[in-house]
Structure formats: structure tokens, C-alpha cells
N, C-alpha and C positions, 0 to 999 in steps of 0.2 A: 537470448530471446526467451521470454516466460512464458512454453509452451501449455504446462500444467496450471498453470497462474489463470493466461486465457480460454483455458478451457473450461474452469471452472467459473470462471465470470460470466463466461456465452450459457454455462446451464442454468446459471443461476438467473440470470438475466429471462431466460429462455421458462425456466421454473414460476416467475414472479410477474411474467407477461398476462400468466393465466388467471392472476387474480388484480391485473390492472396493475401492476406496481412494476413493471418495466424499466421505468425511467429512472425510480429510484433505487433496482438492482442494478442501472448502467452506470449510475451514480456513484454508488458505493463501491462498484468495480474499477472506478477512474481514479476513486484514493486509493483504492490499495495500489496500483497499477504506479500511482504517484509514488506512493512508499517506497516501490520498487525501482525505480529513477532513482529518487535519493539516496536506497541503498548503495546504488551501485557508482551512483556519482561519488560517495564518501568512499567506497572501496577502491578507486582509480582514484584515487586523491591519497590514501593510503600509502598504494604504489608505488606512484611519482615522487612520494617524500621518505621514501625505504630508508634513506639515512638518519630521520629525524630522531631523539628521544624518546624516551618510554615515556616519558613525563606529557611530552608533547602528542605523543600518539591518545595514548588516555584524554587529555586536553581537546583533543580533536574530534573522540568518539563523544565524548563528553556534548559538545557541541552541536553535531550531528544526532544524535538522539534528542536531543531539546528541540533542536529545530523540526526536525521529521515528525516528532508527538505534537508541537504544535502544529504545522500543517496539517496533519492531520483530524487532531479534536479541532481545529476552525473547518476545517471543511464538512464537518460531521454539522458541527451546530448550522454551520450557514445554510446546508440541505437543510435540515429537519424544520428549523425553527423561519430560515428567511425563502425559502423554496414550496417551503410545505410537504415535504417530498414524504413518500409511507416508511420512518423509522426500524420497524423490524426487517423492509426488503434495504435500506441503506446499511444496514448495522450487521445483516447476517452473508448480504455480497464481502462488504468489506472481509471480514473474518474468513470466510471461504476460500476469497483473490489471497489473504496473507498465508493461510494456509498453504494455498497452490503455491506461492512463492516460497515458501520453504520446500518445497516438494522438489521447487524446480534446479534450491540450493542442493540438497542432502544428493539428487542425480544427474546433477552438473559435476561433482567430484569421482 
């Protein structure tokens, strides 16, 4: 559970209320949140395939990173551009949530 992840989404969320842009730090917090699903679905896919190849594992991560950067930049364009949503509170939740999710990798070990 991305304890650090959501908490820094709720401040920022909570941060961006006060200048009207709420919806698009809830926003920006739902991809990165998303990012963090796909990481962890490609890491438990990792796992499950412990016996596969180097080649195949690379092949996989390979894959997973293409798909997640796309999800990602589509989801940014579709706020900004087909939402209309306030770009600096989409762009700086995002970055924040990814941050917290590293936070939440480096003291999960």
C-alpha cells in the first residue's frame, strides 16, 4: 500500500484546493497512483516468471516501460488539452505521487 504515495497526493490535492485547482491535483495524483498499479503489476509478473531468461526479462521490462510512459503522457495530454484541467496542479501532483512512490519503494525494503 503506497502509504507516502498518498499522502503526498492528499497534500497536494489539499495544497491546490486553495487556488481552485483540486480537481486537477486529484488528477494528476490518479496517474501517478496508475504508474504505481503498473509497477507493481509488471513486478508480480516478474515473479511468477523467475525462471524465464535474461533476454526475456529485459524484453519484458522493455515492454512495461513503453506501455506505462505511454499511459502515462496520454493521460497527461487528455487532462490538459481534452479536460482543460490547470497543467502546473496536473504536472506537479504527478511528480510528487512518483516521488512518494519511490519513498514508499526505498522503505518498503
Amino acid at each position: 500500500m503506497p502509504k507516502i504515495q498518498l499522502a503526498i497526493i492528499l497534500a497536494s490535492i489539499a495544497y491546490f484546493s486553495t487556488a481552485s485547482a483540486g480537481l486537477s491535483a486529484l488528477y494528476g495524483g490518479v496517474i501517478s497512483l496508475t504508474n504505481t498499479v503498473l509497477v507493481n503489476r509488471h513486478i508480480r509478473k516478474q515473479k511468477n516468471n523467475a525462471t524465464i531468461s535474461a533476454q526475456a526479462g529485459v524484453g519484458m521490462m522493455v515492454v512495461s516501460v513503453v506501455m506505462r510512459m505511454t499511459v502515462v503522457v496520454g493521460l497527461i495530454l487528455i487532462g490538459i488539452f481534452a479536460l482543460e484541467l490547470n497543467a502546473k496542479a496536473v504536472i506537479i501532483s504527478l511528480a510528487l505521487g512518483m516521488c512518494g512512490f519511490l519513498m514508499d519503494k526505498v522503505l518498503e525494503k
